[in-house]
C-alpha positions in Angstrom: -17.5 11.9 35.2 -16.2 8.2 35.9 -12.4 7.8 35.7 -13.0 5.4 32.6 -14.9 8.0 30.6 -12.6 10.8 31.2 -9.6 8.5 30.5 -11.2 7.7 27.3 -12.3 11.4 26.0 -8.9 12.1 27.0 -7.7 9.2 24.6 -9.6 10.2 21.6 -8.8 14.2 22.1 -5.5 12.7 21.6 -6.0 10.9 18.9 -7.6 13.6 17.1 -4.6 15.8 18.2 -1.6 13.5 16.2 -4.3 12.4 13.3 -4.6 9.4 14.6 -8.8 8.4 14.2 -8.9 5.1 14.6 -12.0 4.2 16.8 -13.2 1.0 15.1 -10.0 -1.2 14.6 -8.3 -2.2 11.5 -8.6 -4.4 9.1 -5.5 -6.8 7.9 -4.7 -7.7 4.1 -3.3 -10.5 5.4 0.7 -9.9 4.0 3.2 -9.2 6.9 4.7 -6.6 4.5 1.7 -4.7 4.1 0.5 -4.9 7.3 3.6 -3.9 9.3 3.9 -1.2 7.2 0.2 0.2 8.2 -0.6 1.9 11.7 -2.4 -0.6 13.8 -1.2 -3.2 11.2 -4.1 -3.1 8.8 -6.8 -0.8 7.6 -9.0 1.4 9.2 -12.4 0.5 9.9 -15.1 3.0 10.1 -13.0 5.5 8.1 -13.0 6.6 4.6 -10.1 5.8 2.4 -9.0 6.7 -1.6 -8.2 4.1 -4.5 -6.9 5.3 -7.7 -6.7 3.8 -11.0 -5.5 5.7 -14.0 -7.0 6.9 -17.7 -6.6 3.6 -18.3 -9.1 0.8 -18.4 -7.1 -2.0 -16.9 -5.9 0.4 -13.9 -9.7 1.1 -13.1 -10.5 -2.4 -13.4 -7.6 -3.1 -11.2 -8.6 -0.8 -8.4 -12.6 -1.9 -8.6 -11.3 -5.4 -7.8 -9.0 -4.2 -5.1 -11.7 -2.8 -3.0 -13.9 -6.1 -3.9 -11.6 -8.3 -2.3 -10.9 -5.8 0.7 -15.0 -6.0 1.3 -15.2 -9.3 0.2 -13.3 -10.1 3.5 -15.6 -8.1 5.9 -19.1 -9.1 7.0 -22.6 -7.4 5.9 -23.9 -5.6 2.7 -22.4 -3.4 0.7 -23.3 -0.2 -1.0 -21.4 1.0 -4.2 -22.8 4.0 -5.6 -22.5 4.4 -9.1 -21.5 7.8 -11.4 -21.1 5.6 -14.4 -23.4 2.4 -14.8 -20.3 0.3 -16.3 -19.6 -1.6 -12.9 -19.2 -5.4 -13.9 -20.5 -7.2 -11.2 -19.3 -10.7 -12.2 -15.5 -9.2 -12.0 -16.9 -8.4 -8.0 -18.2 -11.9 -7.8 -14.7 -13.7 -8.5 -13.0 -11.7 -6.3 -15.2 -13.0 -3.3 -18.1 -10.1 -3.5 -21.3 -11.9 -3.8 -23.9 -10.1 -5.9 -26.3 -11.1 -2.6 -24.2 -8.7 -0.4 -24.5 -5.9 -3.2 -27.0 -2.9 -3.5 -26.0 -0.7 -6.8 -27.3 3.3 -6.3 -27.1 4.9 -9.3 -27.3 8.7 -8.8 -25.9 9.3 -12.1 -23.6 12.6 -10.8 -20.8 13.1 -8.4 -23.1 15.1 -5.8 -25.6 12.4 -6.0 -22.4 9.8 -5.4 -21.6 11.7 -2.5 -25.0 12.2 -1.0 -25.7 8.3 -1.3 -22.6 7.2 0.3 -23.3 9.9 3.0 -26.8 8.6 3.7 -25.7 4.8 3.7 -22.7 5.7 5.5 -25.0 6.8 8.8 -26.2 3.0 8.8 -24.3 0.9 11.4 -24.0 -2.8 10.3 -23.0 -2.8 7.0 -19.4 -3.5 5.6 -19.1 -0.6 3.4 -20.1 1.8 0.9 -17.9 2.7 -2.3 -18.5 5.9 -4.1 -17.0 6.4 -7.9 -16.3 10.1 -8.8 -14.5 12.2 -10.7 -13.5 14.8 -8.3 -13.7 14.9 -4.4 -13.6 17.7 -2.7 -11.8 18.6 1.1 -15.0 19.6 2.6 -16.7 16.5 1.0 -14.1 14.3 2.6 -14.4 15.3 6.3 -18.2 14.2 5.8 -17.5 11.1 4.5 -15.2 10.7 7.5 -17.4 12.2 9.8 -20.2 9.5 9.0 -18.3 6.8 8.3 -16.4 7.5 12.1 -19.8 8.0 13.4 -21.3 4.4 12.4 -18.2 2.3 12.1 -18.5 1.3 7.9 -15.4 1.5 6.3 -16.0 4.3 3.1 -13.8 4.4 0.1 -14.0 6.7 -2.8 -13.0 4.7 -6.0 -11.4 8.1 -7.9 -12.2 6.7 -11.9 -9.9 7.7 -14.8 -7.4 9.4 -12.0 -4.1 10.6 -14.0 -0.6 10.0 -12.2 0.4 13.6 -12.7 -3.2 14.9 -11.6 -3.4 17.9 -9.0 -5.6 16.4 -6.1 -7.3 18.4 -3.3 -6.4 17.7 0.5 -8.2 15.1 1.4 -9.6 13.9 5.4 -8.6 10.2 4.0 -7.1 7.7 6.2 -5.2 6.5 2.9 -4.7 6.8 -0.4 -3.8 4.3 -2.4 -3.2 3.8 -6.7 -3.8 0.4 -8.1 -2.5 -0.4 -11.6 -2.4 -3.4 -13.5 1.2 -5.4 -13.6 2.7 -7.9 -16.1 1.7 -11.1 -15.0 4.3 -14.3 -14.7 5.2 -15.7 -17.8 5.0 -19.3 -17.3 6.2 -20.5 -20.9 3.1 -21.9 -21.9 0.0 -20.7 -23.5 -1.6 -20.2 -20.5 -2.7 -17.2 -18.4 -1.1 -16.5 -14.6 -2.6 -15.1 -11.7 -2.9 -11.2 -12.5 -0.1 -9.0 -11.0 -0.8 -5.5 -9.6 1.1 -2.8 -8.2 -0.3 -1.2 -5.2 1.2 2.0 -4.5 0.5 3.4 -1.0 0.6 7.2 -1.7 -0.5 8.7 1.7 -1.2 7.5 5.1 -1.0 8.9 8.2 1.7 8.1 10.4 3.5 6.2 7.7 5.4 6.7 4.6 4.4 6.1 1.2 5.3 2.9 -0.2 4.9 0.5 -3.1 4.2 -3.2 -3.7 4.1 -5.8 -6.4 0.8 -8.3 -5.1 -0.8 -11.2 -7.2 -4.5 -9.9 -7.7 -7.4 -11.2 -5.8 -8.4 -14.8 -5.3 -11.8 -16.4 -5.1 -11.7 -14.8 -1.0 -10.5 -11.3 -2.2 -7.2 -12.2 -1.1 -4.2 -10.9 -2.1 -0.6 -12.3 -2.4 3.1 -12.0 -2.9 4.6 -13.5 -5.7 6.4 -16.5 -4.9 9.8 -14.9 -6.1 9.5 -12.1 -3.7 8.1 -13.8 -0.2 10.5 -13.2 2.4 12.7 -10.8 0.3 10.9 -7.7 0.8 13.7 -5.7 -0.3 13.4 -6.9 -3.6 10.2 -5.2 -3.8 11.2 -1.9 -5.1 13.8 -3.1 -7.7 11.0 -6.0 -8.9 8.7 -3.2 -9.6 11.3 -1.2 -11.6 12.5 -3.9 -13.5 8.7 -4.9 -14.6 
């Protein structure tokens, strides 16, 4: 065997040793804080990660919009399979997600979810597939991340009506991460500011949990900090007490 290819092999038995997967390069949110806070500075690509909302409406519709903007970002179609048919597609549009880019499977079921984003997720080219279930299961995980390894698409299981206190099952997840709608700015006008969200990083390997207070999605899917808190990250955690 060329040195190269044993030199890799030996790289990714490694990497599969610590849990470290990453084989197709990360993907940047485009804040320092965030970033320098992730492994490799970003997120994973071509691995399956977990977004959270709560029981509550806004929280769902936060964490829909959050993976929006984070495929909004990458190139190629998207899949999002359905469980519920309540997704809003003009919500995806503002935050940078073209309807062009987007084909809706509606299985109807959590195993049908799962099955879809399995088949799609064997199809290299594509910037992602989203799956909306109730309940996810270990062994369901590792072949989400198996596929999504295998082909390169970044997967991401959009966990609807997810309660805080909720009991989850081990997970083969890159990250897991629980979106939830924040008070916006009050500008002291009748006017409406930029949404505010709180993105809580609740697992992720090779890092420690961690929260953040982020303006919602622009017209790009970007995110920001609010202007109070740019380059006073340790103001973060009290901000988000406070609010």
């Amino acid at each position: 065997m060329p040195r190269n290819a044993i030199l890799e092999d030996l790289r990714s038995s490694i990497a599969h040793v610590t849990g470290d997967g990453r084989r197709h390069g990360v993907h940047p949110f485009g804040i320092a804080d965030i970033d320098d806070h992730l492994p490799g500075h970003g997120l994973v690509t071509g691995a399956l990660h977990e977004v959270l909302g709560s029981p509550d409406i806004s929280d769902d519709a936060a964490a829909t919009i959050f993976i929006a903007g984070i495929l909004a970002r990458m190139e190629g179609p998207v899949f999002w399979c359905l469980r519920w048919r309540d997704l809003f597609t003009p919500a995806l549009d503002l935050a940078g997600l073209h309807p062009d880019r987007l084909t809706i499977v509606e299985p109807g079921d959590d195993k049908g979810a799962l099955i879809a984003m399995e088949d799609c997720l064997r199809v290299a080219g594509i910037a992602g597939v989203v799956g909306e279930v109730s309940k996810l299961s270990t062994t369901a995980s590792k072949r989400l991340q198996l596929a999504a390894e295998g082909s390169g698409v970044t997967a991401f299981i959009l966990r609807r009506a997810a309660k805080a206190d909720a009991l989850l099952e081990g997970s083969a997840a890159q990250t897991r991460w629980r979106v939830t709608a924040s008070p916006s700015e009050n500008l002291g006008i009748p006017a409406l500011a930029r949404p505010r969200w709180s993105v809580a990083l609740e697992r992720v390997r090779g890092a420690e949990p961690r929260n953040w207070i982020v303006e919602a999605c622009d017209a790009q899917g970007r995110l920001a900090l609010p202007a109070i808190l740019v380059d006073r990250p340790d103001q973060q955690e009290a901000w988000r007490i406070a609010v």
